[in-house]
C-alpha positions as MATLAB code, in Angstrom:
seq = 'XXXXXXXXXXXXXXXXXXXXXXXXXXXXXXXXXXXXXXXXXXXXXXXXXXXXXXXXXXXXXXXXXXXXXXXXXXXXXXXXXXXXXXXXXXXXXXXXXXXXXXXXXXXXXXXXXXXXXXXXXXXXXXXXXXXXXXXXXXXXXXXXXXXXXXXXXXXXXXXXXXXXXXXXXXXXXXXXXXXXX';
ca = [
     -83.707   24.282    7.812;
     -84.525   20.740    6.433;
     -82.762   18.173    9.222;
     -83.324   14.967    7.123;
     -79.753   15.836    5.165;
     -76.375   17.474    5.867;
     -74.229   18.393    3.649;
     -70.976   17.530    4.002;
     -68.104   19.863    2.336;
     -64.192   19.295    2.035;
     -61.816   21.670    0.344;
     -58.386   21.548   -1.147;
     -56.769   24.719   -1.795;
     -53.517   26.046   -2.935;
     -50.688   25.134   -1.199;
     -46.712   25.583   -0.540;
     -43.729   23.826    1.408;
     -42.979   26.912    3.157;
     -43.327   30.691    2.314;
     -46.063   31.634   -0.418;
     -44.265   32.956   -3.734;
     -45.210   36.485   -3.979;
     -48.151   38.004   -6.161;
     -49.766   33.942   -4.891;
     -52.568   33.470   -2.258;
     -53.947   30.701   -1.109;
     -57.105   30.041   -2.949;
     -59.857   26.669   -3.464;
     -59.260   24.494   -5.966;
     -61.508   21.317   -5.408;
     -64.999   21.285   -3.279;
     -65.622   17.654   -2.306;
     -68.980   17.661   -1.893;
     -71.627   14.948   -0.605;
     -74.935   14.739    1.301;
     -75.562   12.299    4.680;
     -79.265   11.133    5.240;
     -79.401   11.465    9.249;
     -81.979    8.918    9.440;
     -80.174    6.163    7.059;
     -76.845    6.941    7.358;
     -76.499    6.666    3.304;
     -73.625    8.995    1.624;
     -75.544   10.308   -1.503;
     -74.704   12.787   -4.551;
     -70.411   12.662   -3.960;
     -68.552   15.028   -6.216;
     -65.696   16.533   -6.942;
     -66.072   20.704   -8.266;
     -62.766   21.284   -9.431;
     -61.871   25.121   -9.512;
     -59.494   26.812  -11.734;
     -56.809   29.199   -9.405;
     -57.025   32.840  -10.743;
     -54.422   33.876   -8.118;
     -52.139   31.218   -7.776;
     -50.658   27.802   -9.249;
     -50.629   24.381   -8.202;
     -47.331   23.964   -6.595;
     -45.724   20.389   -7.075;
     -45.882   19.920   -3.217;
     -49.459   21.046   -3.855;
     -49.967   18.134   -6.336;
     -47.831   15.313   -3.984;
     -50.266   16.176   -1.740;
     -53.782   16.325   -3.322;
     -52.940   14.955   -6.494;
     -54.556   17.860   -8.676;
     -52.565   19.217  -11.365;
     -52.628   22.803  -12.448;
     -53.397   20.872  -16.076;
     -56.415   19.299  -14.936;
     -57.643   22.396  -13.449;
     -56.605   23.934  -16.690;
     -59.300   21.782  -18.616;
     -61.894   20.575  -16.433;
     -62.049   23.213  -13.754;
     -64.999   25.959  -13.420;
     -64.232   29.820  -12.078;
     -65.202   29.850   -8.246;
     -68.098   31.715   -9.018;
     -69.724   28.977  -11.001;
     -68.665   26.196   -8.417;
     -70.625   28.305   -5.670;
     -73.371   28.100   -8.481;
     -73.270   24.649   -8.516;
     -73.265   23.726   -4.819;
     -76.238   26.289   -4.765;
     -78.524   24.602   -7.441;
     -77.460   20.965   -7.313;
     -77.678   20.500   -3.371;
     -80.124   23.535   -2.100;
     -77.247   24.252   -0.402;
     -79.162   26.875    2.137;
     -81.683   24.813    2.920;
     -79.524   22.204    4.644;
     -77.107   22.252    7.347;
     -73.756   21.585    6.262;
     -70.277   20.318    7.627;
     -66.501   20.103    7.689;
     -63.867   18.804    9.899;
     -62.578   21.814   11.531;
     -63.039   25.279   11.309;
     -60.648   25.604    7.981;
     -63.257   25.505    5.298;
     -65.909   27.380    6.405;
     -63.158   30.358    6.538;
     -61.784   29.600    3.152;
     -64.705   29.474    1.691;
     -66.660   32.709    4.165;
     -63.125   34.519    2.758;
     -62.744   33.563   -0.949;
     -66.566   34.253   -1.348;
     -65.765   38.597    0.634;
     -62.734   38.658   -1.601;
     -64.211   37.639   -4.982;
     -67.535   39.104   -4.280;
     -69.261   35.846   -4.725;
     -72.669   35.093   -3.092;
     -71.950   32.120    0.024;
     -73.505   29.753   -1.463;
     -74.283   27.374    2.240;
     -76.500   28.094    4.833;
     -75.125   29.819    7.879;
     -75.810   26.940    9.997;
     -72.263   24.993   10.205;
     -70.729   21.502   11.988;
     -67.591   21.266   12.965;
     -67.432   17.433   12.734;
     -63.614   17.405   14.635;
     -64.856   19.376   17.251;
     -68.224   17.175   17.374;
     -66.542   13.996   17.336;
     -63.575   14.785   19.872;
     -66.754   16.305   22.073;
     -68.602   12.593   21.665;
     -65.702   10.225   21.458;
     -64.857   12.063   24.905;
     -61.386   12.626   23.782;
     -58.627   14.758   25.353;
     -58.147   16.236   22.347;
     -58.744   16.956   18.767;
     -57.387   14.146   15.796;
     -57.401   14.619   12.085;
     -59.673   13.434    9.865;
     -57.516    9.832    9.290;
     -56.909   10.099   12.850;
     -60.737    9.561   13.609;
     -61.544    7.263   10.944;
     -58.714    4.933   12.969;
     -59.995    5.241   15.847;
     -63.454    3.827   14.631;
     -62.416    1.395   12.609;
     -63.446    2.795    9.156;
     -60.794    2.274    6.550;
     -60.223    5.326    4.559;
     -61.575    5.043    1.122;
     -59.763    6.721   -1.592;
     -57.091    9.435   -1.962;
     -56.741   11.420    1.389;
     -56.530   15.007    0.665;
     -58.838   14.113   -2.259;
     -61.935   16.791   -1.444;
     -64.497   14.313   -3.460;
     -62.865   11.127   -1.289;
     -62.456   13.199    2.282;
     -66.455   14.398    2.205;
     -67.065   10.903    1.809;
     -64.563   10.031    4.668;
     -66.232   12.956    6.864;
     -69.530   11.874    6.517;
     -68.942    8.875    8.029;
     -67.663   10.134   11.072;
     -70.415   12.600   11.232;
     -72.706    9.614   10.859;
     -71.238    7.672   13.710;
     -70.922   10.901   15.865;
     -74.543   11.874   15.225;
     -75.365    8.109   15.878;
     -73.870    7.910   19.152;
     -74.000   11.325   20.503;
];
């Protein structure tokens, strides 16, 4: 494992105010996507995959929330196959460590890969930046990702629940953590 970079991955997926419509699951639809040099601190290669839904649509509370349309996903979104591609190729994803705040994405993603059939794409070695941060911040117990960012000062920058803007977001609080741990 190189330990000069970590990868730092944010999905949006699928979403509902309340019950799931039936024949609909919960599937990705954006990996936010960036890479944090440990030894500089400097956020590098931020992007936004968008994915195309093959069992679901984007709900309207889905789009209040994230912003992504099922028509934009409709014309510039990639299968979930090819986004794993992707992440593979342009980041050597398995050769780096890689993070998320919480445990939420690495399931998604551990889950959407089983039930497509779709080679994980990241190596198996995984941060959970909330955990990491609450654990260094000596916290009573665990905030969100805005939550954290408040606490250190760091405005957020662009659309929360944006996967491309929340990596970006993430990293720095991995930074800081990793910085002061």
């Amino acid at each position: 494992m190189k330990k000069n970079k970590i990868l730092i991955i944010d999905i949006e997926a699928t979403c509902w105010n309340g019950k799931v419509p039936p024949g609909q699951v919960s599937e990705i639809i954006e990996f936010g996507i960036c890479e944090l040099n440990t030894e500089t601190g400097e956020i590098a290669k931020n992007k936004g995959i968008l994915v195309k839904p093959e069992r679901s649509e984007v709900s309207s509370f889905c789009t209040e929330l994230t912003t992504i349309t099922q028509d934009l996903l409709d014309k510039e979104g990639v299968s979930f196959t090819e986004a794993c591609q992707q992440i593979r190729e342009d980041y050597n994803a398995k050769e780096y460590v890689w993070a998320s705040y919480g445990a939420y994405d690495l399931k998604m993603i551990k889950n959407q890969c089983k039930v497509r059939n779709v080679e994980y794409p990241l190596s198996q070695e995984h941060i959970n930046v909330k955990e990491f941060f609450t654990e260094v911040k000596g916290l009573r117990r665990k905030v969100g990702m805005k939550g954290a960012l408040h606490i250190l000062n760091i405005p957020l920058e662009g659309t929360h629940h944006r996967g491309i803007d929340d990596a970006k977001n993430i990293a720095k609080i991995l930074d800081w953590s990793l910085k002061n741990n």
